[in-house]
Structure formats: C-alpha cells, structure tokens
C-alpha positions in Angstrom: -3.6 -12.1 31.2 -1.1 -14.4 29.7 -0.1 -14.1 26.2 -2.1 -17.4 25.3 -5.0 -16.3 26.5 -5.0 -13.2 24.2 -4.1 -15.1 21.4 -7.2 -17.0 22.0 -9.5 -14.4 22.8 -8.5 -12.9 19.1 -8.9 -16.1 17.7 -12.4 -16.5 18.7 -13.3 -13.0 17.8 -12.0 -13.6 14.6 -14.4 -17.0 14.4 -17.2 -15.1 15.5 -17.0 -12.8 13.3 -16.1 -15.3 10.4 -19.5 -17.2 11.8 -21.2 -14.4 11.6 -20.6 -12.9 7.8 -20.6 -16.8 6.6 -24.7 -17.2 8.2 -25.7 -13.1 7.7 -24.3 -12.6 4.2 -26.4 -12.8 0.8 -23.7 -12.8 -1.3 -21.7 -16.0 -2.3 -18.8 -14.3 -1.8 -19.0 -12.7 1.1 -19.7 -15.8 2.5 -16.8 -17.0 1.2 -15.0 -14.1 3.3 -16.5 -15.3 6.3 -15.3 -18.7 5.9 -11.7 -17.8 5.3 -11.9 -15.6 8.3 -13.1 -18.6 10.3 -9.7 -20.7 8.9 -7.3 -18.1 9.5 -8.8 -18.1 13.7 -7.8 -21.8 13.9 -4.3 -21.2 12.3 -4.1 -18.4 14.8 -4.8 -20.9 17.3 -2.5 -23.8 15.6 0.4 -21.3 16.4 -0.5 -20.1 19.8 -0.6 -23.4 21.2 2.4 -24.3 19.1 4.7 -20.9 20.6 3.2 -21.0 23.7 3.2 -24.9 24.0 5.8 -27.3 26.2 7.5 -28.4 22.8 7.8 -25.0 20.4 10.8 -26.0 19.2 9.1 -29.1 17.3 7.6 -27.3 14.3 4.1 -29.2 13.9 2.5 -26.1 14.9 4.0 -24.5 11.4 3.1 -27.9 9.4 -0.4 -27.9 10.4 -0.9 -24.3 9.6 1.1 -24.4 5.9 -0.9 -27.5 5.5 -4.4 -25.6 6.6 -3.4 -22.4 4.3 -2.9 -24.9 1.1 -6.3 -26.2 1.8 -7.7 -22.8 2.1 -6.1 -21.3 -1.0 -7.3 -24.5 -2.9 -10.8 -24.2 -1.1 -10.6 -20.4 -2.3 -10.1 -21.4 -5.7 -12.8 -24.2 -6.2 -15.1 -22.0 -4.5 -14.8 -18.8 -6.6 -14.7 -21.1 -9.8 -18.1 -22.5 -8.6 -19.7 -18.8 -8.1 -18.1 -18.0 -11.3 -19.9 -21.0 -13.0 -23.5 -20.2 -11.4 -23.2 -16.5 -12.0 -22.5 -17.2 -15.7 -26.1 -19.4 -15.3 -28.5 -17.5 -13.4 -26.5 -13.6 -13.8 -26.4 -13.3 -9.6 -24.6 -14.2 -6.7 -27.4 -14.6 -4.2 -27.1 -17.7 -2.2 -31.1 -17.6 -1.6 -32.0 -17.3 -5.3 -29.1 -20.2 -5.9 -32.0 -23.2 -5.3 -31.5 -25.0 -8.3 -28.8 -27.6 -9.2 -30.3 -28.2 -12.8 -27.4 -27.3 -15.7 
C-alpha cells in the first residue's frame, strides 16, 4: 500500500463518518460536528495529493487547505451563532422540532 493510498482510505473514513453524524444526529450541533469532520477529510485529501503529487514543492496544496480552514472556522462561527439564535426562540436544539422560520 502506498502512502497515498492510506491517506485516502483515512480521508474517506473520516467523510463517512462525518456523513454519517451530519444525517443520524438530532442535535444541531452535533451535526455541526459532522460537517466539520467532513471538511477536515478533504483538507486531508488537499495535502495528500499535494505531498504525494508530481509538483509538492509548489505550495497550492497549503493554499487551498488555509483557504478551506478560514471557510470552516467562519462557517463554524455563523453556524453556532444561528443555533444560538433559535435556541434563544424555541429553548432546544433539535433539528426536527426546528420547522419554523417565523421570528
């Protein structure tokens, strides 16, 4: 097995699991958990291919990756400020019961 190849099988047991807590999970935040998991496999997989690539002395492997983990840390943000906001309205974080979007 070459050292790509376990890089990728972790990354995509690290999206299915990810997939898996995002769809199975009640809770808001947990969900949130899951899809962060799910990020963190791609950059996983943005620096494997990068390190393991033809041209890994070319850093766009690091750039997407930096980029991805801004996104994720302002996604992060946005979301818990949403559950924050909806908790404060109906007093629960259960995505089922969350079937309103009246203020």
């Amino acid at each position: 097995m070459t050292p790509l190849t376990g890089c990728l099988l972790v990354s995509s047991l690290l999206f299915a699991i990810g997939l898996g807590g995002a769809l199975t999970r009640r809770s808001a935040i947990l969900v949130l958990i899951g899809i962060e998991l799910m990020l963190n496999a791609a950059n996983l997989n943005f620096i494997a291919f990068w390190r393991y690539g033809p041209h890994s002395e070319a850093l766009t492997g690091m750039l997407f990756v930096i980029f991805s983990i801004a996104v994720a840390a302002a996604e992060a943000a946005v979301g818990l400020a949403l559950i924050i906001a909806i908790y404060r309205h109906t007093k629960t974080t259960d995505v089922q019961e969350m079937d309103e979007l009246r203020g």
